[in-house]
Structures are given as structure tokens and as C-alpha cells.
C-alpha positions in Angstrom: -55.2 79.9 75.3 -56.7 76.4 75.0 -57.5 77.5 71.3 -54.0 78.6 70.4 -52.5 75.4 72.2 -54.4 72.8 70.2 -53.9 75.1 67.2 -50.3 74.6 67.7 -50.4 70.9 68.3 -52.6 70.9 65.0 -49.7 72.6 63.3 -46.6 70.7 64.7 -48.5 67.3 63.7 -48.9 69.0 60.1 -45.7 70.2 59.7 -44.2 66.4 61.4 -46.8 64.4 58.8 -45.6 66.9 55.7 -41.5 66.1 56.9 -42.3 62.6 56.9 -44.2 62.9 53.6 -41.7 64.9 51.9 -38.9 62.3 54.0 -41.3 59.4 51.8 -41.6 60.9 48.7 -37.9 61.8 48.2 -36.8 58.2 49.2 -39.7 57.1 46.4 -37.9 59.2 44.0 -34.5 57.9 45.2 -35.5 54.5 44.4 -37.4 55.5 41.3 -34.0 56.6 40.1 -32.6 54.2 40.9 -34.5 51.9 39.5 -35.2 53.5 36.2 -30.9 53.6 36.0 -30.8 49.7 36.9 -34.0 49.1 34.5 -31.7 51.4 32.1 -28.4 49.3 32.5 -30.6 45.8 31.8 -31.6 47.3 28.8 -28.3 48.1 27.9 -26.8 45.0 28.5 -29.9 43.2 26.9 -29.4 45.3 23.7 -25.5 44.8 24.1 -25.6 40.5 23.7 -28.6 40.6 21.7 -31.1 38.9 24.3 -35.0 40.5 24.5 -36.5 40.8 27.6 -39.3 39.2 28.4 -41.3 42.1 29.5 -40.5 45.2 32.1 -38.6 43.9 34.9 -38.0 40.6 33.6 -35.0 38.5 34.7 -33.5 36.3 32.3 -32.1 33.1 34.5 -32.3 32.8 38.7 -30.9 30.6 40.1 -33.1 29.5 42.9 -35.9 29.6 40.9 -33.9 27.0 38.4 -33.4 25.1 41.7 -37.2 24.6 42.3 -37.4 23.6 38.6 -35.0 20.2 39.1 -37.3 19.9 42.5 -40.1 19.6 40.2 -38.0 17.5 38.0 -37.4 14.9 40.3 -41.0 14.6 41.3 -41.5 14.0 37.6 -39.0 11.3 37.0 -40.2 9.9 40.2 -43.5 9.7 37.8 -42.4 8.5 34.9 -40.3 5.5 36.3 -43.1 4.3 38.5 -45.3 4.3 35.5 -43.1 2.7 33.3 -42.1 0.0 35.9 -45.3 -1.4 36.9 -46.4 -1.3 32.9 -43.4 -3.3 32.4 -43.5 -5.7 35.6 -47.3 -6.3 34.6 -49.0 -5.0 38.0 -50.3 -1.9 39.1 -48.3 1.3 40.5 -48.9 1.7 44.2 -47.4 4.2 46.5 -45.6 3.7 50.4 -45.9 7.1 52.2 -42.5 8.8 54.5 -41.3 11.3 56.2 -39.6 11.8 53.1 -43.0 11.7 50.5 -44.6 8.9 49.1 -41.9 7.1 47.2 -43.4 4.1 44.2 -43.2 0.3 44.7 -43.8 -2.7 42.5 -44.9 -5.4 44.1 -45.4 -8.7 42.6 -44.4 -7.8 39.6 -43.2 -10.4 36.2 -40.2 -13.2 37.2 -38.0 -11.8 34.4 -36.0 -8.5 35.1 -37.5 -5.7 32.7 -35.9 -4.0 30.1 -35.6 -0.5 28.5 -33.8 1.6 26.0 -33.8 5.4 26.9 -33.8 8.0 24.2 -35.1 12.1 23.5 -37.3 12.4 21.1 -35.5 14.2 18.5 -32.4 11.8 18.2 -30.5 11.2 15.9 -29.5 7.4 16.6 -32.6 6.1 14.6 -31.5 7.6 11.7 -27.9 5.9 12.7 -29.8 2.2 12.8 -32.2 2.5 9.6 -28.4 3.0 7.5 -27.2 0.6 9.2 -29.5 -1.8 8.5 -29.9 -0.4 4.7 -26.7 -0.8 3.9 -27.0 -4.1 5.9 -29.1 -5.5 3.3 -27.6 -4.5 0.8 -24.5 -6.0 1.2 -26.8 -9.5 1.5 -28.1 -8.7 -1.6 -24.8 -8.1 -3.7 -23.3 -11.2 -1.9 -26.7 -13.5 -3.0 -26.3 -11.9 -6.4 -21.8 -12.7 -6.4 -22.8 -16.7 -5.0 -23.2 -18.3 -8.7 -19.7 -17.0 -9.5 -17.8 -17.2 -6.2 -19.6 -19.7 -4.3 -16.3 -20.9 -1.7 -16.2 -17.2 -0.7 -16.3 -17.5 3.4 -19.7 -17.2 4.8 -20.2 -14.5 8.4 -19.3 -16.2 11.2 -21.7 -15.7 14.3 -19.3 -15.1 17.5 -21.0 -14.2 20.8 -22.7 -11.2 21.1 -22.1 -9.4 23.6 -35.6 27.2 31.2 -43.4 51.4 44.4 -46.0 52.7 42.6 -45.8 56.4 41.9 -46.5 59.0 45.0 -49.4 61.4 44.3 -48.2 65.0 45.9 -50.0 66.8 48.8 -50.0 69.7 50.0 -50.7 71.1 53.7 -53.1 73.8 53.3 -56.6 71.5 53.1 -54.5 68.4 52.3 -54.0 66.7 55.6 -56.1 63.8 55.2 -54.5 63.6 51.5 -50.9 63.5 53.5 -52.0 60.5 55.8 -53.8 58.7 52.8 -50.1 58.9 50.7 -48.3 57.6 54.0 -50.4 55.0 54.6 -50.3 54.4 51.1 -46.6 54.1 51.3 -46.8 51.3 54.0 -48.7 49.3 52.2 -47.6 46.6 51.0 -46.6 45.8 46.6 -46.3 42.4 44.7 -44.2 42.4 41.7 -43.8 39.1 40.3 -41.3 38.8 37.4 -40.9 35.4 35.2 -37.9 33.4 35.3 -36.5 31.2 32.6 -35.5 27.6 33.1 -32.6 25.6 31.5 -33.9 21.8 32.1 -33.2 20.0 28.7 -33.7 16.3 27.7 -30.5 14.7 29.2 -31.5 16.2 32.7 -34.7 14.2 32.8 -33.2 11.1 31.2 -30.7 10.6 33.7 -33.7 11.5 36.5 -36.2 8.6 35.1 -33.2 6.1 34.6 -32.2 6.9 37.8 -35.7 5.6 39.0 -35.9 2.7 36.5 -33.0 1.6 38.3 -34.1 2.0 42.0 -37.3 -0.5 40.8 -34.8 -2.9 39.5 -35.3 -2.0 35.4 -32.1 -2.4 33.0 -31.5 0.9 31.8 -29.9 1.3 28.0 -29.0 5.3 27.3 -27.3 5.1 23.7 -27.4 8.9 23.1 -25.6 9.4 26.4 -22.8 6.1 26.0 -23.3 3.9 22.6 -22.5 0.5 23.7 -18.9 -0.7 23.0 -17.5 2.6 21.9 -14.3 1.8 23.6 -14.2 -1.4 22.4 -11.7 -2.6 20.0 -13.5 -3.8 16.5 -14.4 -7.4 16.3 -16.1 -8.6 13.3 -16.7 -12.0 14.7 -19.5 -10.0 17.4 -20.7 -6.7 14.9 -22.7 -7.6 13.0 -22.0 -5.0 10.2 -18.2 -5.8 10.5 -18.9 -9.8 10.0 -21.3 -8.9 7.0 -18.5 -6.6 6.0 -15.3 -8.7 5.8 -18.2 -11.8 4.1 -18.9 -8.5 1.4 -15.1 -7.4 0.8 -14.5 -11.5 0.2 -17.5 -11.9 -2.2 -16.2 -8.0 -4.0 -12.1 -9.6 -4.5 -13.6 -12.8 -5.8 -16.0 -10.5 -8.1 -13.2 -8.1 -9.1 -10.9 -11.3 -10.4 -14.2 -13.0 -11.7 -14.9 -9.7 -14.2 -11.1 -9.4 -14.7 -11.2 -12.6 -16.6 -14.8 -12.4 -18.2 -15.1 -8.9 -19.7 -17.8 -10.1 -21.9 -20.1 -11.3 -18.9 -21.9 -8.0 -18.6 -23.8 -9.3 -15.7 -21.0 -9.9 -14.2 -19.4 -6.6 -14.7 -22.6 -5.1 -13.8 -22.0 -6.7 -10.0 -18.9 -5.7 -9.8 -19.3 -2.3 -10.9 -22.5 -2.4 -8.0 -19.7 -3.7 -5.3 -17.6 -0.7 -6.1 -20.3 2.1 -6.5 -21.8 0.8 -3.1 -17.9 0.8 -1.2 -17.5 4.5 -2.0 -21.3 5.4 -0.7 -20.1 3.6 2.1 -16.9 6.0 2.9 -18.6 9.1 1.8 -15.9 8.9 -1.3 -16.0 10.5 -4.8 -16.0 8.8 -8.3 -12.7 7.8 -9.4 -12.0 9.5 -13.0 -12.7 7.9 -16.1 -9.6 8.5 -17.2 -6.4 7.9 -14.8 -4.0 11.1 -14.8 -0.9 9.4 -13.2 -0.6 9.4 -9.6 -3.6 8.8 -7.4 -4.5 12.2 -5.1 -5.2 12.0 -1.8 -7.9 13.6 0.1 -7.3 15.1 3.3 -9.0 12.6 5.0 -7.2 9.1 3.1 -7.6 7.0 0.6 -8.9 3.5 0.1 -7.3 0.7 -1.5 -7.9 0.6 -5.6 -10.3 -1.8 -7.0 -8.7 -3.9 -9.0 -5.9 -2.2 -10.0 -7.8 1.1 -10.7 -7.2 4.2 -8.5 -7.4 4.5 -5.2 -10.9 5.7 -3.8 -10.8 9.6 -2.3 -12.5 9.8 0.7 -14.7 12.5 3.0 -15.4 13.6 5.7 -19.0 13.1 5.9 -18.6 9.3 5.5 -21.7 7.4 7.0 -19.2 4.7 8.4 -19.2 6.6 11.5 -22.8 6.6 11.6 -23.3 3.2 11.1 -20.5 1.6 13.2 -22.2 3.7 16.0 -25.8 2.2 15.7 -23.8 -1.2 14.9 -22.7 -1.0 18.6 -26.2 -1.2 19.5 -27.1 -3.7 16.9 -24.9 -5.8 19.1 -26.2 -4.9 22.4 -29.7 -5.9 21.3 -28.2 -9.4 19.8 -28.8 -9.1 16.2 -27.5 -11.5 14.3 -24.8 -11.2 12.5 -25.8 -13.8 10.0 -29.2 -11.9 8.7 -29.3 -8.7 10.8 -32.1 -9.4 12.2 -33.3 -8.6 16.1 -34.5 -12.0 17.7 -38.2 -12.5 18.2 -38.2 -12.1 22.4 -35.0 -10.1 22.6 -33.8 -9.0 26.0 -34.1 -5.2 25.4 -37.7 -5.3 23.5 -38.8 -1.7 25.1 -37.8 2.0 24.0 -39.0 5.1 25.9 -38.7 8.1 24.4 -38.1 11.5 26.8 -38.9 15.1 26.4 -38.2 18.1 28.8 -40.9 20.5 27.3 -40.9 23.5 29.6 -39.2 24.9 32.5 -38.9 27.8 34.6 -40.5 29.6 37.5 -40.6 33.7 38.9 -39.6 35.6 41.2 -42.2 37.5 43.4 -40.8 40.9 45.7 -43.7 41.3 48.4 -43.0 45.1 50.5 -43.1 48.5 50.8 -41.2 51.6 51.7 -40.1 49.6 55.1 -38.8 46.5 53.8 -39.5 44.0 51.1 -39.4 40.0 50.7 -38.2 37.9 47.9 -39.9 34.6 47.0 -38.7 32.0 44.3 -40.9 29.8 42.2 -40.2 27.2 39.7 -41.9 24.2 38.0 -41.6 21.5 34.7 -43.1 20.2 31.8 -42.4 16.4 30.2 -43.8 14.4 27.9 -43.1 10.4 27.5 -44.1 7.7 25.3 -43.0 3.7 25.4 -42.6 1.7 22.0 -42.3 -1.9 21.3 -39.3 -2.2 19.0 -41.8 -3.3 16.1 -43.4 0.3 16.3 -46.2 -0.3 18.7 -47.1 2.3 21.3 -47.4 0.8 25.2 -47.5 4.2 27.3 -47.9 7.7 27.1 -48.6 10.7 29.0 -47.6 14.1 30.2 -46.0 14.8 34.1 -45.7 18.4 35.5 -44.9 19.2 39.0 -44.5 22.9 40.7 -41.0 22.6 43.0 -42.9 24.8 45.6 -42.2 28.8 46.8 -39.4 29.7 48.8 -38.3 32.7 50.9 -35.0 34.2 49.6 -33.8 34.5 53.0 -34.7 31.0 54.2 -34.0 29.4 50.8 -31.3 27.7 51.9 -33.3 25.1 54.5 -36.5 25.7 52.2 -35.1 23.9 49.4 -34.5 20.8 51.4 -38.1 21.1 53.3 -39.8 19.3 50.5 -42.1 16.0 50.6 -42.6 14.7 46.9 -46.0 13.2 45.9 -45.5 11.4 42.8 -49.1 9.7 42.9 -50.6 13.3 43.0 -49.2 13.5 39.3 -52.2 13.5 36.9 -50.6 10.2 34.8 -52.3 8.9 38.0 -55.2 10.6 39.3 -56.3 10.4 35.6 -55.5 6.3 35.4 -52.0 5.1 34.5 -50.9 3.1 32.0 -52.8 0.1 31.1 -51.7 -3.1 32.7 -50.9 -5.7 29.9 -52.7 -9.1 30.1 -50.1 -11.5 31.2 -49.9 -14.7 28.8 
């Protein structure tokens, strides 16, 4: 009787582990299913817009992990400020801890307030200036060349400058310690960690070190972002390209008459012929015919005025004007001068940093089993930075990258705000930052 009873209990907690088991492996199937038909779907969609995953399981974009990333961002602005500051103010970087993280502070730094003009690496603006200050000379040289034969032509002006593994089957004859292996199995717990793509580009990290600059008291110039005096009327007593340009269309009219009445002077017609060529490469224009057809055409973008009672000049659209007027509103931030287009010897803006946001992005991690599961978010960045003198010569460099930290997915919400920030655990530090320039 005592046999047949625990024989009976034997079998009941058989037949209760192989329920549970078969319970287990049909929810494992269930969920394989399922997420073979979401894994499916992705690749669908994926295939649809013409995007590649980044592996099985990858995610393309997450928010929260993109969250963390700007976390990490602001840790290395916080970096790249500090540095820059103390280079500039001639002292070294030093660090005041908080409840909030160690925050930078510049003490004792030069009597003048520092400078700095903020661009991305890859901008265009530089481009912008060297025209500008080609065609800048340029004009200088046609007017030096047009002085022995208009010399009262007026002379420029200077005005003020303004990103459940699979279940192995059991069965219950012989296979009881198999079924309890596969349950506990089951109950164990998985990682799956899949990468997540950031989105931080260059303008993000500008605005987070010129944000800093400012905090330690730096003048911040972002020309990419706001070209100075773009909503300014035109004032060729303060451009400098517009004064050497009215000075250039004063010497051309004086030139024009001048070659009108000497056609022999071949020089002279040679200048003239210089001043023209060089007005149309200014607008982006084609060659007027050799030959006039009757009425002038007009190009969908305007005309100029005729040279000397010749045809009127057919404009484009890709005229460098644009170009040029742009960097010419920096020209006049800087203070050239009008006169000679050239940046004064101790200028008040004698300082360019260049910015990069290199990499971005973060994962996110699913930590269960069969019982339940957690969701974590990661996310870090990547920058680079160098600081120029404005005659070419490099001052500071280095590399910041910071990890925003892992958060719950149910507790991101107060997680993302539980942060302390330790800029002076950046490597541009523990590794020496930038050298400390020998005050005069």
C-alpha cells in the first residue's frame, strides 16, 4: 500500500511537471511565432524603404537610447568649453564638485574677454571667404592697373565696421530529470542586447560647446548657423567688398569712356576688356555675342547693365555673388578693412574652433525569461575638436567621448534626470589638456 501510494505521488508529480512542461514549451512556441512574424514584418518593412538591418534583431532608432546619447553630449560640450576656455584665458582648467557633478571654472584668467569663431569641420564658409578675398584682390589689382588713366576716380571710403532560446523536448518515460532541467532552463534568465543608432550631427554639439563658451564668459561667433548682418540692409561704406565694389565699377566707367576714345591704346583696351570679363565671373553671367542680333535676351534670372553701350550681360543662377556677399558679412564682423581687405594684426575674433559629432548611438539590452523580462537603454558619443589661430596655426586638439549611462525602461523617466556629469573624468584631461600659452 505504501508502495502503490508513493508510486502514485511519483506519477501525479510526473504527469504535473510534463503539464507544466508541455504549458512552457507551447508558450515558447507561441512567442517563437510570434517573434519569427514580428522579425518577419521588420524585414518587410526594412526591404519596403530600402534600409538594412544592422544584424538579427536590430533596431534602427530608440528613442531613449538617443536620449542617453545628448546626456553624453552635454558631458562632452561641458569638455570641450572648459578646455578651450582656460586655453584661451591663459590658466589652467580646474573643476568645483555639486550635487549636480563637477561643473569647470576659470579662475584668474587674461583681463581681456576671449574670443571664438565656431564652425564644423566640413563647411563650406571657407570656401565663401577665400573668393571673397580673390576676387577682393583682384579688383585692387584692375583699379592700380585703371590709376594712370583715371586717376580722380573716388578712392573706398572706410565707414565703421561694425546616430528564448530554443526548448529541447522530453519525454516522461526515463526523462524526469530532463523535464526539471528544461523548466529550470526556462526560468533562467536571457540577455539580448540589440544596437541602436544615434542621430547627433555637428550643429547639436556646436550649439552644446557654445553654450558653455558662454557660461565661462567666451564671445561665441557661429557663422554656419547666423552669418553676421544677413538682415542687414547693404552698406558699402561698412563691407568691405561693397566699398571695393562701387571704387571698381567707378575705375570700370572711367575705363570704358577712356578705351571709347583711344581705340588704338591696346593696353588700355586690354583693361577694359579685363574689367568686363571679370564683372560677368562675378554674376555667374555668359559671354555676350560677338555679334549683336537685335534685342538683348534676358535670362531667367536678369540682366546686367551693357558695358558701354554693348549688350546687356545674361546672368545665372550659380553666381558667386551670393557666396561672397555671405563671407563679406564676416569680413566685416572680424573688422577688415575695407581699404586693403586685410584682417588687423590683434583682431578681436583671432580664434576659430572647428567641431565634429563623429559617432553616436547606444543599445538596447532585454534581461528575462518565460516569467517576465526587463528593458535597459544605453547610449554614448564621439567628438573631435581642434582650435586655429586665424593665420593657420593649430592651438588645441583632442577627442571627448562620454557614455550617457543605462537606464531601466520602466524607471526611465526619473533615470534620465538621475545623472551627475564629470567632465574632468574626460580623457582631454586625465591625459593633460591643452597647453597653457606663455603669457607675454
Amino acid at each position: 500500500m505504501l508502495s502503490f501510494n508513493v508510486f502514485s505521488r511519483r506519477n501525479r508529480w510526473l504527469y504535473s511537471a510534463c503539464s507544466l512542461s508541455a504549458v512552457l514549451v507551447c508558450s515558447a512556441a507561441s512567442c517563437g511565432s510570434a517573434r519569427a512574424q514580428a522579425a518577419s514584418a521588420k524585414g518587410g518593412n526594412a526591404g519596403s524603404t530600402g534600409q538594412a538591418q544592422s544584424g538579427a534583431g536590430a533596431l534602427g532608432f530608440s528613442i531613449e537610447s538617443e536620449m542617453l546619447t545628448y546626456r553624453a553630449l552635454e558631458s562632452n560640450s561641458e569638455a570641450v568649453a572648459c578646455d578651450i576656455a582656460a586655453y584661451l584665458d591663459g590658466v589652467p582648467a580646474t573643476f568645483t564638485s555639486s550635487s549636480g557633478g563637477s561643473t569647470c571654472s576659470i579662475k584668474g584668467g587674461a583681463s581681456g574677454k576671449p574670443s571664438v569663431i565656431l564652425l564644423p569641420f566640413d563647411t563650406g564658409l571657407v570656401d565663401g571667404f577665400q573668393l571673397w578675398r580673390a576676387d577682393m584682390e583682384i579688383m585692387h589689382q584692375l583699379r592700380q592697373r585703371a590709376a594712370p588713366y583715371c586717376p580722380t576716380t573716388p578712392q573706398i571710403q572706410v565707414g565703421a565696421r561694425g546616430s528564448l532560446d530554443s526548448l529541447v523536448g522530453s519525454t516522461p518515460v526515463g526523462g524526469a530529470v530532463g523535464v526539471v532541467q528544461g523548466i529550470f532552463g526556462m526560468l533562467a534568465s536571457q540577455a539580448e542586447t540589440s544596437p541602436v543608432g544615434g542621430t547627433i550631427q555637428d550643429q547639436a554639439f556646436m550649439n552644446g560647446v557654445a553654450r558653455q563658451l558662454r557660461v565661462l564668459d567666451v564671445s561665441v561667433l557661429m557663422p554656419t548657423a547666423y552669418r553676421p548682418y544677413s538682415l542687414n540692409g547693404l552698406d558699402e561704406s561698412k563691407s568691405p567688398f561693397l566699398a571695393s565694389l562701387v571704387a571698381f565699377l567707378a575705375s570700370r566707367d572711367c575705363v570704358a569712356a577712356a578705351a571709347k576714345k583711344n581705340s588704338a591704346d591696346a593696353k588700355l583696351q586690354g583693361i577694359s576688356a579685363e574689367m568686363n570679363t571679370f564683372l560677368m565671373t562675378l554674376n555667374g553671367s555668359t559671354p555676350p555675342s560677338s555679334k549683336p542680333t537685335g534685342a538683348p535676351v534676358t535670362g531667367t534670372e536678369g540682366t546686367v547693365p551693357p558695358v558701354s553701350g554693348g549688350e546687356p550681360i545674361q546672368t545665372s543662377s550659380s553666381s558667386p555673388l551670393l557666396a561672397i556677399l555671405s563671407a563679406d558679412g564676416l569680413a566685416q564682423k572680424l573688422g577688415v578693412d575695407p581699404s586693403s581687405g586685410k584682417l588687423p594684426d590683434r583682431g578681436a575674433w583671432p580664434h576659430i574652433l572647428f567641431l565634429k559629432a563623429l559617432e553616436s548611438g547606444g543599445s538596447m539590452t532585454k534581461n528575462g525569461n518565460i516569467l517576465g523580462s526587463k528593458i535597459w537603454y544605453s547610449g554614448g558619443s564621439v567628438g573631435t575638436y581642434a582650435l586655429f589661430t586665424t593665420d593657420g596655426e593649430l592651438e588645441c586638439s583632442g577627442n571627448v567621448f562620454d557614455f550617457g549611462g543605462s537606464v531601466q525602461a520602466n524607471k526611465f523617466r526619473e533615470g534620465l534626470r538621475n545623472y551627475t556629469p564629470d567632465p574632468a573624468s574626460q580623457f582631454v584631461y586625465l591625459r593633460g589638456s591643452c597647453k597653457v600659452p606663455v603669457k607675454p
